[in-house]
Backbone as JSON, one array per atom type, in Angstrom:
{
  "sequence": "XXXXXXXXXXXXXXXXXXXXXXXXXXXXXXXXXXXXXXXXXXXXXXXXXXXXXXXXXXXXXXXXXXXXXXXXXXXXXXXXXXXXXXXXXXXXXXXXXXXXXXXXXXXXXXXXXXXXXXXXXXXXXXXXXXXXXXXXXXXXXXXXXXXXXXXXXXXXXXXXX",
  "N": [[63.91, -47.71, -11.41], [62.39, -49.56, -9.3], [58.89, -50.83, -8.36], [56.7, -51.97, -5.62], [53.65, -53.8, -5.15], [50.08, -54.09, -3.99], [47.45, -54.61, -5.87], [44.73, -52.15, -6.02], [41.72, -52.28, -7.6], [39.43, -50.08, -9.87], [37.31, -48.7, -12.24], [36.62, -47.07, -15.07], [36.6, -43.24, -15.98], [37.17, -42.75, -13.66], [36.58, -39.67, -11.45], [37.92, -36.91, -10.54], [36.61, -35.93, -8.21], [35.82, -38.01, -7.09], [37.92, -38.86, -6.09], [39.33, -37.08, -4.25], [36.92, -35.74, -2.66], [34.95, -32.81, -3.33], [34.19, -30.98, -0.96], [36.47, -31.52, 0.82], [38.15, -29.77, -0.22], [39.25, -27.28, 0.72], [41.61, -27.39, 2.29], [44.81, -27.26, 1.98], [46.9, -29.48, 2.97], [48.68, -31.82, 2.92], [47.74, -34.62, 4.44], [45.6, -34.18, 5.61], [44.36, -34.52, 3.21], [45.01, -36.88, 2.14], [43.47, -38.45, 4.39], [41.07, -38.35, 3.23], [40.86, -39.69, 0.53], [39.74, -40.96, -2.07], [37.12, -42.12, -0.71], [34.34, -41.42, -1.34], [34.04, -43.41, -3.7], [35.35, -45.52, -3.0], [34.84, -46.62, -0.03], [36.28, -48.18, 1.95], [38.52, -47.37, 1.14], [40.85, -46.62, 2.74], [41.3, -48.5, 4.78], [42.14, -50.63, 3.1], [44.47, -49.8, 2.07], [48.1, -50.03, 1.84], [51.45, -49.25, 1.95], [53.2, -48.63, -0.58], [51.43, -49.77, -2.43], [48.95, -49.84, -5.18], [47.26, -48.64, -7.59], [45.13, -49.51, -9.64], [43.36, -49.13, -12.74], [40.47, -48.4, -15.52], [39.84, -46.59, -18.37], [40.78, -43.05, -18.75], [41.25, -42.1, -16.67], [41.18, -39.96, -13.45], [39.87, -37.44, -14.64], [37.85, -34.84, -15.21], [37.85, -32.21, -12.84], [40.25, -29.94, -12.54], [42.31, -30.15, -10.54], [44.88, -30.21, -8.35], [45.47, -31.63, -5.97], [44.1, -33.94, -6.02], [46.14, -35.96, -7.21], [48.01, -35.49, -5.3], [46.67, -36.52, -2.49], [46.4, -38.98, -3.25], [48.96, -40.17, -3.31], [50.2, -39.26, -1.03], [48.49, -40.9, 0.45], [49.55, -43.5, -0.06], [49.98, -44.48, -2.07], [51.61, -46.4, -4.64], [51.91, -45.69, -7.02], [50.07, -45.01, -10.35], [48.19, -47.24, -12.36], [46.83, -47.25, -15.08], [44.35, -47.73, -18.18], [44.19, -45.11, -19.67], [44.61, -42.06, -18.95], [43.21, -38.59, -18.09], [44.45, -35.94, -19.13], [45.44, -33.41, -17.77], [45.33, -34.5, -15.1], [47.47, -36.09, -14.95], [49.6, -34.7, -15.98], [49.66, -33.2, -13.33], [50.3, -35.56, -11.5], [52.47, -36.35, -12.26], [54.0, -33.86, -11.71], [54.18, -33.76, -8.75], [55.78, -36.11, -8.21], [54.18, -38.42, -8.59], [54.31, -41.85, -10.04], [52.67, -42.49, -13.5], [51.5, -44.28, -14.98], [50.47, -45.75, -18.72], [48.97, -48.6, -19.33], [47.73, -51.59, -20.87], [46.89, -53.7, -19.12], [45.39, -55.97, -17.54], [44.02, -56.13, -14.72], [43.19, -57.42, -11.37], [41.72, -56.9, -8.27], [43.66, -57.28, -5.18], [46.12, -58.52, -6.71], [49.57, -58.89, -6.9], [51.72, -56.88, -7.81], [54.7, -55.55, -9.48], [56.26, -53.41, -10.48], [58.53, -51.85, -13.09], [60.02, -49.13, -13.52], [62.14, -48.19, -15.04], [62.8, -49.9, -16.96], [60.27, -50.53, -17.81], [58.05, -52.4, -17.42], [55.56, -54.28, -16.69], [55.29, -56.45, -13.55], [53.2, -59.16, -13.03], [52.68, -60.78, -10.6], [50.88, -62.47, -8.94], [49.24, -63.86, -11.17], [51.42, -64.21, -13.04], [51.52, -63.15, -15.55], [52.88, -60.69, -17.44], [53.32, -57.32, -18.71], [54.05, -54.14, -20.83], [55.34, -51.45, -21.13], [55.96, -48.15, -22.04], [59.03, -47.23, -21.19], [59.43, -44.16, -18.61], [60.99, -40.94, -20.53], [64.54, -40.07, -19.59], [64.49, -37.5, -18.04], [62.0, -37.4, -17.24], [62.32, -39.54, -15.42], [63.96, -38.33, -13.48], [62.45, -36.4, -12.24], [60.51, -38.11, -11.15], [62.03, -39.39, -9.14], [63.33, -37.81, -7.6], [61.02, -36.39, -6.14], [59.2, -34.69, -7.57], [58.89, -32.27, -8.97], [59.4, -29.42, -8.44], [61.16, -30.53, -6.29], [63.18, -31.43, -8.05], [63.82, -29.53, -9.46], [65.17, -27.82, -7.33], [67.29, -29.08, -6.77], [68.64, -28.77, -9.15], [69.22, -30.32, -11.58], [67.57, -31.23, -14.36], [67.3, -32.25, -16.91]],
  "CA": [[63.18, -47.67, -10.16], [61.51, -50.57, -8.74], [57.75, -50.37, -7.17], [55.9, -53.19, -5.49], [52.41, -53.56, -4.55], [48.73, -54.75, -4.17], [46.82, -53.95, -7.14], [43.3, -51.62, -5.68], [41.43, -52.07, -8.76], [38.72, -49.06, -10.01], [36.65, -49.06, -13.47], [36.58, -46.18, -15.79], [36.45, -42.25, -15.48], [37.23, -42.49, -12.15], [36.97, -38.28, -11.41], [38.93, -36.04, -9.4], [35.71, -35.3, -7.34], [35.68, -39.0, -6.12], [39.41, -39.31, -5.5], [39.66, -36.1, -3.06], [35.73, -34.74, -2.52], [34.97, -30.96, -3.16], [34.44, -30.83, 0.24], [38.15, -31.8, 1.46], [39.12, -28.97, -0.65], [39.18, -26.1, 1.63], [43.21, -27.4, 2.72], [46.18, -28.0, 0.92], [47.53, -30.51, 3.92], [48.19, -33.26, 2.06], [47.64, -35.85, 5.06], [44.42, -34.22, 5.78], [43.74, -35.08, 1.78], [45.03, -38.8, 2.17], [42.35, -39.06, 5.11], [39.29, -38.43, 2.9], [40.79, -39.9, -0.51], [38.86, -42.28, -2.28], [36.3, -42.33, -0.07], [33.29, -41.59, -2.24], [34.47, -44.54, -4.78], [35.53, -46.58, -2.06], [34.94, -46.06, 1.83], [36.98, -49.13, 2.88], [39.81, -47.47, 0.56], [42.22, -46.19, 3.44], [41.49, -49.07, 5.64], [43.11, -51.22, 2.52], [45.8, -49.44, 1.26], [49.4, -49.88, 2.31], [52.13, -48.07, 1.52], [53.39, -49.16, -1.93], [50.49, -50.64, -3.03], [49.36, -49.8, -6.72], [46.07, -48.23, -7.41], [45.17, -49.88, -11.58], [41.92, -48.23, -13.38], [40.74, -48.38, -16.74], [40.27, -45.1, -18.91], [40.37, -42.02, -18.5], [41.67, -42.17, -14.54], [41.58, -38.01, -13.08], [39.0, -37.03, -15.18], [37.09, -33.73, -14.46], [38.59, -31.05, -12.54], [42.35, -30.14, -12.88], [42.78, -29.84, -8.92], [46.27, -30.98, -7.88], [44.95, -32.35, -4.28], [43.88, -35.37, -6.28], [47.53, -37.26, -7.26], [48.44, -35.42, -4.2], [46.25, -37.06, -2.14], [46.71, -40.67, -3.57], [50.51, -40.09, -2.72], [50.29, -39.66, 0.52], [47.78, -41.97, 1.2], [50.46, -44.67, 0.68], [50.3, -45.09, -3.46], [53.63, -45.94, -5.35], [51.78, -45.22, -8.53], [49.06, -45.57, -10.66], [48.16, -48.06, -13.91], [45.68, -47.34, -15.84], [44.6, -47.65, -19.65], [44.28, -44.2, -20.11], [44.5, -40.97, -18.24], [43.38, -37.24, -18.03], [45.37, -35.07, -19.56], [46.34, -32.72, -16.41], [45.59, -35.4, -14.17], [48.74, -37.07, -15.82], [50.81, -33.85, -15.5], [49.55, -32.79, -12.17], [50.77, -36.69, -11.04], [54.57, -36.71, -12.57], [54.62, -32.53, -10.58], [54.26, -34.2, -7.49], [56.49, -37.38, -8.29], [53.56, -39.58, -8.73], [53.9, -42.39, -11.25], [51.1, -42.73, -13.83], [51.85, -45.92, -16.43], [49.36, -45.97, -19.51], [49.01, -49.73, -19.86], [46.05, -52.02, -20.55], [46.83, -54.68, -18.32], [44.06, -56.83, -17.01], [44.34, -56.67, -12.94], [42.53, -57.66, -10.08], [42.04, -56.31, -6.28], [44.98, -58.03, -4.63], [47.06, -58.78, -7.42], [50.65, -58.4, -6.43], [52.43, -56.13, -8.68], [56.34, -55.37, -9.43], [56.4, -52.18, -11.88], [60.18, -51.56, -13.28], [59.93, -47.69, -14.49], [62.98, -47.75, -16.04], [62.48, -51.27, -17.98], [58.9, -50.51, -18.94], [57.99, -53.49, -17.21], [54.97, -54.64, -15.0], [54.83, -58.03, -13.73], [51.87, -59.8, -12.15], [52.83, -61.4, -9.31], [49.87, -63.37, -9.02], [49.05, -64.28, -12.03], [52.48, -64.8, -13.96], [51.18, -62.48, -16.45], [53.8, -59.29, -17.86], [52.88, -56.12, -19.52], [55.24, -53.34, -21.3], [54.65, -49.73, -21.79], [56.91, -47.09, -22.97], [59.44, -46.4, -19.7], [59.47, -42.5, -18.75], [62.05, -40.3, -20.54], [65.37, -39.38, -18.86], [63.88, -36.02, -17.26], [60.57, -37.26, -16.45], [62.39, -40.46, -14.1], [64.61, -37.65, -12.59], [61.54, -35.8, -11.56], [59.78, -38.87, -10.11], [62.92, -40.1, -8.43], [63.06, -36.61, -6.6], [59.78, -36.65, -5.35], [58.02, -34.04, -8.01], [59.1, -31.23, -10.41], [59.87, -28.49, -7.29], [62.38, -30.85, -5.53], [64.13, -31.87, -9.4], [64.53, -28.07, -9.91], [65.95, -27.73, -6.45], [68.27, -29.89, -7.31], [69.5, -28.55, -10.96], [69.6, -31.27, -12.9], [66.36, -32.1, -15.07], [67.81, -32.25, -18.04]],
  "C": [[62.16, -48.8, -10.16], [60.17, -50.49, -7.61], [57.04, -51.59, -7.27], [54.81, -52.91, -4.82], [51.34, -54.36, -4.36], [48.63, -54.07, -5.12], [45.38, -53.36, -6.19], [42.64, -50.85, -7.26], [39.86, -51.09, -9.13], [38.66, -49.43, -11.97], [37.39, -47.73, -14.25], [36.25, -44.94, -15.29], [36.18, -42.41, -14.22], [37.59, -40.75, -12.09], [37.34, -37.63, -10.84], [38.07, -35.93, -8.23], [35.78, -36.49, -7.09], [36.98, -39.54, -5.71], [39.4, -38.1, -4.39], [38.01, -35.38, -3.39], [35.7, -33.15, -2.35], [34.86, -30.55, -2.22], [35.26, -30.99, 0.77], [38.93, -30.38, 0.56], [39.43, -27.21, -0.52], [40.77, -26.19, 2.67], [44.01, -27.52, 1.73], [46.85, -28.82, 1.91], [47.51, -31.99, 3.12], [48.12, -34.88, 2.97], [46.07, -35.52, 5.06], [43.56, -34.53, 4.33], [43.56, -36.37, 1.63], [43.73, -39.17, 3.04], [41.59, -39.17, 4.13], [39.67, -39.25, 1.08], [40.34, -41.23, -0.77], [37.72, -42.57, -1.74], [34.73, -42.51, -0.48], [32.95, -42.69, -2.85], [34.47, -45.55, -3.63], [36.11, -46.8, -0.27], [35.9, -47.27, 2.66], [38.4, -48.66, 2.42], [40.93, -47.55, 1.83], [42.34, -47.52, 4.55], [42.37, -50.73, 4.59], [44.34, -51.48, 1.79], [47.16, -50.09, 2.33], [50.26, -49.74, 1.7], [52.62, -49.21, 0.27], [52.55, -49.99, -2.94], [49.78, -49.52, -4.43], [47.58, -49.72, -7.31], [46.32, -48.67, -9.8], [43.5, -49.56, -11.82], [42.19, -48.57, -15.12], [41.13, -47.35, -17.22], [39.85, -44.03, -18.4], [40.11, -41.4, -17.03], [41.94, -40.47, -14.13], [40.86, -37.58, -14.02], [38.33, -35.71, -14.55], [37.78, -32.61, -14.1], [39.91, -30.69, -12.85], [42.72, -29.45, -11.61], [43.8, -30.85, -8.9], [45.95, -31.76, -6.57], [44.95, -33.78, -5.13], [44.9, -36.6, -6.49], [47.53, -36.47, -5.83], [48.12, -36.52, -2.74], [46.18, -38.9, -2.33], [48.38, -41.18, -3.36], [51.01, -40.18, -1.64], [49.43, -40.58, 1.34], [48.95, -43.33, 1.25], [50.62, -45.17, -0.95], [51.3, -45.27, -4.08], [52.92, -45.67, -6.54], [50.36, -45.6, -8.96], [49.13, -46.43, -11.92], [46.82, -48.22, -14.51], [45.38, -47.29, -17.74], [44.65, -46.92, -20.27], [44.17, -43.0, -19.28], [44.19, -39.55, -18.31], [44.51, -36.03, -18.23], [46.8, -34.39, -17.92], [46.36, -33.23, -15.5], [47.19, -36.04, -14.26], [50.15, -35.93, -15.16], [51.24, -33.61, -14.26], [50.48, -34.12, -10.55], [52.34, -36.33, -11.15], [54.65, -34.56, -12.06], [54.81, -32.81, -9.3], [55.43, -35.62, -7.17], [55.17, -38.37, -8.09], [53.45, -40.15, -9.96], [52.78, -42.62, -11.71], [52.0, -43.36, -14.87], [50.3, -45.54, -17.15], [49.68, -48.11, -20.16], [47.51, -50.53, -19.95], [46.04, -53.39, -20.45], [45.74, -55.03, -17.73], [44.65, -57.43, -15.57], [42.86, -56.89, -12.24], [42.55, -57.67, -8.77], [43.13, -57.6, -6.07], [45.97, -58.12, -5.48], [48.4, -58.62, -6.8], [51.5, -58.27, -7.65], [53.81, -55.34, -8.65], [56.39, -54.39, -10.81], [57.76, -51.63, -11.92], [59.72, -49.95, -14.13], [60.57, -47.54, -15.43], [62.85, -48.65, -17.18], [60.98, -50.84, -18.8], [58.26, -51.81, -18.87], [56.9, -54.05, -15.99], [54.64, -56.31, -14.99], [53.85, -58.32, -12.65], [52.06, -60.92, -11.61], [52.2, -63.11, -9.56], [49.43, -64.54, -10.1], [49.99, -65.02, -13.35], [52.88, -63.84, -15.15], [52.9, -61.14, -16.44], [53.37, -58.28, -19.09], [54.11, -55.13, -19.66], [54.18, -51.96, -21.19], [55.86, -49.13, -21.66], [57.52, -46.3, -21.4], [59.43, -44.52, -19.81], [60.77, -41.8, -19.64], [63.41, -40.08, -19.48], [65.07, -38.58, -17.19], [62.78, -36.13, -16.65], [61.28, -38.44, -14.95], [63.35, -39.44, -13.11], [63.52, -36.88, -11.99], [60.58, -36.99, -10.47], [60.59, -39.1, -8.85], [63.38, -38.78, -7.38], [62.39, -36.21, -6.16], [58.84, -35.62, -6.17], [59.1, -33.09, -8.57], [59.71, -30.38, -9.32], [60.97, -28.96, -6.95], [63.64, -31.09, -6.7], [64.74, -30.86, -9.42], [65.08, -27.92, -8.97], [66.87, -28.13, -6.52], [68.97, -29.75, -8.61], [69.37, -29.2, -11.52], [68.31, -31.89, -12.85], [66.52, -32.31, -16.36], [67.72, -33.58, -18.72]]
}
């Protein structure tokens, strides 16, 4: 699976509470989640996303709560994935239940970048820059869960194996 993007670049412990605010979390609508995500962190976020574009963080990205709204919400805002150097445990899980990719790499990006992430290769290349980074493609079972849009639709489907 092939995902292309902008890079929208974010520091360290970025936390669930500034990706979807405790206040947005009185729905489970996950458009009315995309409206308010990011917003805390970064109020111009939704007016610079577009759809396949490629949200990269350092460590420890989903930090804090273990509310599902938060990949949810970065999914439907228009994210093909995330890349960061390290991630939150259940943030991590709560991402690949929904079909959102999360890469652990510790690539050196920058806002705009234009980014070409191969899932299956283990392969991100930097557009911009020329630059290429590796990391350890998903298992089998985990790219059949992304590639079906989340863990619910895989099992709908029988085959996660």
């Amino acid at each position: 699976m092939l995902l292309t993007g902008h890079a929208l670049c974010y520091g360290d412990n970025v936390d669930t509470d500034v990706i979807i605010p405790a206040r947005y979390l009185n729905t489970s609508n996950a458009q009315e989640l995309a409206a308010h995500c990011m917003e805390d962190i970064d109020p111009d976020f939704l007016q610079k996303v577009k759809l396949g574009d490629i949200i990269a963080a350092g460590r420890n990205f989903g930090c804090g709560s273990s509310r599902e709204h938060a990949p949810l919400a970065i999914k439907t805002a228009g994210i093909s994935c995330v890349v960061a150097k390290s991630f939150a445990r259940i943030f991590y899980r709560n991402a690949i239940n929904i079909g959102l990719p999360i890469i652990v790499c510790d690539g050196d990006f920058h806002n705009g970048d234009a980014l070409e992430v191969d899932l299956s290769a283990g392969m991100i290349q930097n557009k911009t820059t020329g630059e290429s980074y590796t990391f350890p493609p998903f298992p089998p079972f985990l790219q059949k869960i992304i590639e079906a849009g989340g863990l619910m639709n895989a099992m709908a489907g029988g085959d996660i194996t």
